[in-house]
Each structure stands twice: as C-alpha cells, then as structure tokens.
C-alpha positions as a Markdown table, in Angstrom:
| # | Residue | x | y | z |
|---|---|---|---|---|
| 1 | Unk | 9.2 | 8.1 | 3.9 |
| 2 | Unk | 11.8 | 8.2 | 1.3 |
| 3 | Unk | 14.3 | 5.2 | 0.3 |
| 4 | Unk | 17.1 | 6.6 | 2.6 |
| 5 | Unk | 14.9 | 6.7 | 5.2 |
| 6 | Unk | 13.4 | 3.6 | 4.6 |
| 7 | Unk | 17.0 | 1.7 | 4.4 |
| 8 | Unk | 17.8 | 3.6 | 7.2 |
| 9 | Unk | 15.3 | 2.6 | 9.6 |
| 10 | Unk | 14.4 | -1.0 | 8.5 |
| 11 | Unk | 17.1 | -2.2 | 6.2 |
| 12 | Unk | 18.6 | -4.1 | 8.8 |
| 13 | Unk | 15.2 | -5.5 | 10.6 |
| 14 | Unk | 12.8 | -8.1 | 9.8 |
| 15 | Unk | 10.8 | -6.1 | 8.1 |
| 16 | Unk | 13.5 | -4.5 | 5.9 |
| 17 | Unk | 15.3 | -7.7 | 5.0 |
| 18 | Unk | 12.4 | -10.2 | 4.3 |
| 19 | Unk | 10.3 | -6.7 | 2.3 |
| 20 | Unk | 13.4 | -5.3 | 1.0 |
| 21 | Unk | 11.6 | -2.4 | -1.0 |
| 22 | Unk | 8.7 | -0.3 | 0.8 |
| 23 | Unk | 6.3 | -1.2 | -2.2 |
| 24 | Unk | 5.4 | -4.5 | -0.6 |
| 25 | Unk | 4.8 | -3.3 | 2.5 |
| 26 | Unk | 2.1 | -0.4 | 0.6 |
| 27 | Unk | 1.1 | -3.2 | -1.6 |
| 28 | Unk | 0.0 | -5.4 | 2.2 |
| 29 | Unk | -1.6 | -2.3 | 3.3 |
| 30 | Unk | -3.5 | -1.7 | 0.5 |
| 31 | Unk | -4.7 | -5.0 | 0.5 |
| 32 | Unk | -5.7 | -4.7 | 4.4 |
| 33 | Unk | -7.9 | -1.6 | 3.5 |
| 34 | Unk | -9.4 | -3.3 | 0.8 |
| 35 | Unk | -10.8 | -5.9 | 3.6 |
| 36 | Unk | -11.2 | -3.5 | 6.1 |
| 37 | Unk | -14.0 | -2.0 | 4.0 |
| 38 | Unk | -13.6 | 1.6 | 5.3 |
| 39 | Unk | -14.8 | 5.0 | 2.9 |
| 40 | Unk | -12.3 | 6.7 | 4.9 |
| 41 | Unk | -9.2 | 5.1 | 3.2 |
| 42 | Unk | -10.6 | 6.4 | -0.3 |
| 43 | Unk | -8.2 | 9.4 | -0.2 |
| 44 | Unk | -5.1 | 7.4 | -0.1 |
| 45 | Unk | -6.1 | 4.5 | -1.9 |
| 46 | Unk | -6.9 | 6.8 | -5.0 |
| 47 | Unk | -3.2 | 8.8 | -4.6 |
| 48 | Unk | -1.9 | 5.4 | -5.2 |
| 49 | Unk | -3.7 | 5.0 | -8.4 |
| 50 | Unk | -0.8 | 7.2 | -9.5 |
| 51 | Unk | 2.1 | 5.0 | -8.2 |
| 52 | Unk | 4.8 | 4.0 | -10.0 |
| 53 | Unk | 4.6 | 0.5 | -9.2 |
| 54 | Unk | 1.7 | -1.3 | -11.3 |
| 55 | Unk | 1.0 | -4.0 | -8.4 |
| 56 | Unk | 0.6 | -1.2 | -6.2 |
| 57 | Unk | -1.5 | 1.0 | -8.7 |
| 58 | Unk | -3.6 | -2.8 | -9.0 |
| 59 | Unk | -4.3 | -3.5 | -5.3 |
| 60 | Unk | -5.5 | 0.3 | -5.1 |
| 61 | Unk | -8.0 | -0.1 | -7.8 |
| 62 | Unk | -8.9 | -3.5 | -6.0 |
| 63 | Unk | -9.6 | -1.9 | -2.9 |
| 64 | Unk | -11.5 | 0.7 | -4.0 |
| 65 | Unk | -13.6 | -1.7 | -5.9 |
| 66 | Unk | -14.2 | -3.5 | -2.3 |
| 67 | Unk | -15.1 | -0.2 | -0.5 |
| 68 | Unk | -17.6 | 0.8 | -3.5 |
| 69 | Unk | -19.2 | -2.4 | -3.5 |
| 70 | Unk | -19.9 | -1.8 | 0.0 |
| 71 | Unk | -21.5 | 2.1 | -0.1 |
C-alpha cells in the first residue's frame, strides 16, 4: 500500500489519525512477529532490513534476532 492509498483509506480513522504514517503501524507489526517467534515471517522481516526508516530497519533486525534464538 502506497501513501495515497494509505491516506485514503485510514487518514481519517483511528488508526490513521493516532499512527499518522504507515511506518508505525510496520514498526507494531514487526514487533508482534518478533514475539510471535514464527520462521515463517523471516521473508518479510529480512525485506525490511532494507527500509528506509531506521526504527523499522531496527525492530526487523530485533525480530529476527528473537526467531533465531529460537531455531
């Protein structure tokens, strides 16, 4: 989902108003896999290694950490 769509869809909700940029809502569910524990969210987490965000690029590298701990 791109910003458009983003502001387009929840701008005006909870969600949109109280988040107001997407990255919070990646960084929450980053954080969620991280203590979820689960090998199948490695592909994702390690695409958002490369985000432009460092807190999101952080709590990818954190959540990785987690799952590898745990294999």
């Amino acid at each position: 989902m791109d910003e458009a769509e983003w502001r387009k869809t929840f701008g005006m909700t909870l969600l949109g108003l109280t988040m107001g940029d997407k990255k919070y809502l990646k960084r929450n569910a980053i954080i969620a896999l991280g203590n979820f524990i689960d090998e199948r969210a490695v592909p994702a987490l390690l695409q958002k290694q490369n985000h432009e965000d460092n807190g999101v690029k952080e709590y990818a590298g954190w959540a990785l950490g987690r799952i590898r701990l745990k294999l």
